[in-house]
C-alpha positions, -999 to +999 in steps of 0.1 A: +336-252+119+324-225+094+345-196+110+374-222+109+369-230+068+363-193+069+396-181+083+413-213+063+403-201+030+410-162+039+447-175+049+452-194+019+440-160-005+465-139+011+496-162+012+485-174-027+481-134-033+514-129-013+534-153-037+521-138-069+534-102-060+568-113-055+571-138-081+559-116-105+585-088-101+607-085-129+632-058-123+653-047-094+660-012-089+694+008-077+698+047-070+730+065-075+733+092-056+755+123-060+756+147-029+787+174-031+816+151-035+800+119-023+785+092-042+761+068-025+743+034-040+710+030-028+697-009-034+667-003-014+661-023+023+682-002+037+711-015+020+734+019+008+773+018+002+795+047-003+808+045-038+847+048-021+842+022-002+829-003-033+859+001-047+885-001-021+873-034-015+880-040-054+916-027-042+913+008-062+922+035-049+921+073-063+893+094-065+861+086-082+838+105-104+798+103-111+813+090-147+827+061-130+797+052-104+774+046-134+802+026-154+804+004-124+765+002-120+769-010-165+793-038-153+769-049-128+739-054-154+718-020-147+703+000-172+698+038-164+660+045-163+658+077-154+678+114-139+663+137-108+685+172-104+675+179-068+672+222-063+685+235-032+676+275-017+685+298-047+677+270-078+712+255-081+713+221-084+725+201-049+715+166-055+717+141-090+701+109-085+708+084-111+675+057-115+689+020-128+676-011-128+683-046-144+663-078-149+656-105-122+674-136-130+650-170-126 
């Protein structure tokens, strides 16, 4: 019986502790990323599109820029946070990653 109140009250920590992590996240975040001519959304659990493909389901077709990726990732509510130039062999630059994120709606 005490092992049983034991492993009741060790359950009941963890799922309480559980709840308060999620419910207490505020942001979600989004990478843009920019690799040679290809742009790529990053929305985290394994969830990436192609930037081309975004908008050809929007019906729009012509070629995109980094210029329009983050105006898209404005009309969707995020907020840039941050920039990472990625350095390839010889210091040029070979990667941007654009950091966004935008507030959690209760």
């Amino acid at each position: 019986m005490k092992k049983f109140i034991t492993l009741l009250l060790l359950a009941s920590f963890v799922s309480v502790n559980s709840y308060s992590q999620t419910a207490a996240r505020k942001y979600e975040y989004a990478i843009v990323d920019v690799y040679a001519s290809r742009i790529y959304i990053d929305y985290g659990n394994n969830r990436n599109e192609d930037f081309k493909d975004v908008m050809k389901s929007k019906k729009k077709e012509k070629e995109y820029s980094q210029v329009d990726a983050l105006n898209y990732m404005d009309e969707q509510g995020y907020e840039l946070v941050s920039t990472i130039a990625e350095a390839g062999g010889g210091g040029a630059t070979t990667s941007l990653k654009y950091i966004f994120k935008r507030e959690i709606k209760k």
